[in-house]
C-alpha positions as CSV (number, residue, x, y, z in Angstrom):
1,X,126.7,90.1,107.6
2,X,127.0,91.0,111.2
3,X,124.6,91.0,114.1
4,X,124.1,93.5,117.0
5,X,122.5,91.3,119.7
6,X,123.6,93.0,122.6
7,X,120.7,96.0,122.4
8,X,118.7,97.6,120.0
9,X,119.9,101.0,118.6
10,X,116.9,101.4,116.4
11,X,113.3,102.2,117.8
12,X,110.2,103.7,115.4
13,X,107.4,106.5,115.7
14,X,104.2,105.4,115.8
15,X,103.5,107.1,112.8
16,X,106.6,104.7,111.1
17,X,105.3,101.9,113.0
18,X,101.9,102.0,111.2
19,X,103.4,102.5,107.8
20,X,105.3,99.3,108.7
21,X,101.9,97.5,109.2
22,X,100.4,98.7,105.8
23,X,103.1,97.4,103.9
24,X,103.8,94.3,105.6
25,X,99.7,93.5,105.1
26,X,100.8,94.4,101.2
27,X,104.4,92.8,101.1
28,X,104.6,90.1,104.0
29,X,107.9,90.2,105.0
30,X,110.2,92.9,104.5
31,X,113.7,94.4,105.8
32,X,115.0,97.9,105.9
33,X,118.5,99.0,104.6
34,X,120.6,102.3,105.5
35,X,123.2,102.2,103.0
36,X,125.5,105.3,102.4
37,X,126.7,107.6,99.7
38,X,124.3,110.4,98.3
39,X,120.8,110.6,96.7
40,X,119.2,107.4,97.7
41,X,121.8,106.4,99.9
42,X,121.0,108.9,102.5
43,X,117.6,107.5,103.7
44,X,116.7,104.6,105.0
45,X,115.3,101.6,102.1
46,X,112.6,99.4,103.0
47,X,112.6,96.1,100.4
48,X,110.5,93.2,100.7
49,X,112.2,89.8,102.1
50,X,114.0,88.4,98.7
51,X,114.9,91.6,97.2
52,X,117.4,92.7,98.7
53,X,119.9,90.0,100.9
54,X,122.7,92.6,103.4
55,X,125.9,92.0,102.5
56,X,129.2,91.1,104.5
57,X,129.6,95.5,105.5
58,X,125.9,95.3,107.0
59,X,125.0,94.9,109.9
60,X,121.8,94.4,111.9
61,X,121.3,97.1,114.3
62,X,118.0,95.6,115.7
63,X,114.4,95.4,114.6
64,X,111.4,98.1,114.4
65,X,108.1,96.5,114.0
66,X,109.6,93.1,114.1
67,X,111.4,94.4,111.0
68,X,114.8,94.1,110.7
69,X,116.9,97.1,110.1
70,X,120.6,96.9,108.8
71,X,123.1,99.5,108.5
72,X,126.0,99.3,106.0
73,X,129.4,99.4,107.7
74,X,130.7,102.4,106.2
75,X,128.0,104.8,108.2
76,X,127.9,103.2,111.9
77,X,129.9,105.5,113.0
78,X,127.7,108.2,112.1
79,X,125.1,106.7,113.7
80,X,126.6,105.6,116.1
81,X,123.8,106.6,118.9
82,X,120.5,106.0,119.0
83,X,118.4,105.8,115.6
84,X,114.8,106.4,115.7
85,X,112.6,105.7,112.2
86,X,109.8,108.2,111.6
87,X,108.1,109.5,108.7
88,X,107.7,112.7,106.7
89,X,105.8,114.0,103.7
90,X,106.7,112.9,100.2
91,X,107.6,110.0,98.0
92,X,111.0,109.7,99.0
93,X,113.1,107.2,96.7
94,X,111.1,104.8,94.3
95,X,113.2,101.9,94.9
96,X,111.7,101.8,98.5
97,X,108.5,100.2,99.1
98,X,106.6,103.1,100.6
99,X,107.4,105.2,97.1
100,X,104.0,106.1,96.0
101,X,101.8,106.3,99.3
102,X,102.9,109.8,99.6
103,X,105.5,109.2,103.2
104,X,108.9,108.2,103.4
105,X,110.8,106.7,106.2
106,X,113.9,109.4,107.4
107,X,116.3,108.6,110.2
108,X,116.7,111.2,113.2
């Protein structure tokens, strides 16, 4: 796993930054995950601390909410600028921990 600790390249709506409260006040401490590939791949996952551990191709791009956020290898250089975490309407994938409230996190 590899760390960016020059800068940030990940900030958060406010909207994404107060779904980030509600579920760490229901999870404690959790992590988010952009992997690659299609379906669920495309969006960013959000697993409590535990249930998922980044692998060796991830790498932490900085922290949103005082949440770490690491990005697979395979897709920095499609983000390589600036990534900003909001939300939109909709479950979004049920193996993230926001499936059910009816929002999703989506990178722009």
């Amino acid at each position: 796993m590899q760390e960016n600790t020059e800068s940030s390249l990940i900030s958060a709506t406010p909207e994404a930054l107060a779904l980030i409260a509600r579920l760490k006040a229901r999870y404690g401490e959790i992590l988010f995950h952009q992997g690659g590939g299609c379906c669920d791949g495309a969006i960013p996952m959000c697993y409590q601390q535990g249930d998922f551990t980044p692998g060796a191709n991830d790498e932490l791009v900085g922290k949103v909410g005082e949440v770490a956020f690491y990005v697979h290898q395979s897709q920095l250089d499609h983000y390589k600028q600036h990534l900003r975490l909001s939300v939109a309407k909709g479950n979004g994938s049920e193996f993230s921990l926001e499936y059910g409230m009816g929002e999703h996190f989506v990178l722009s």
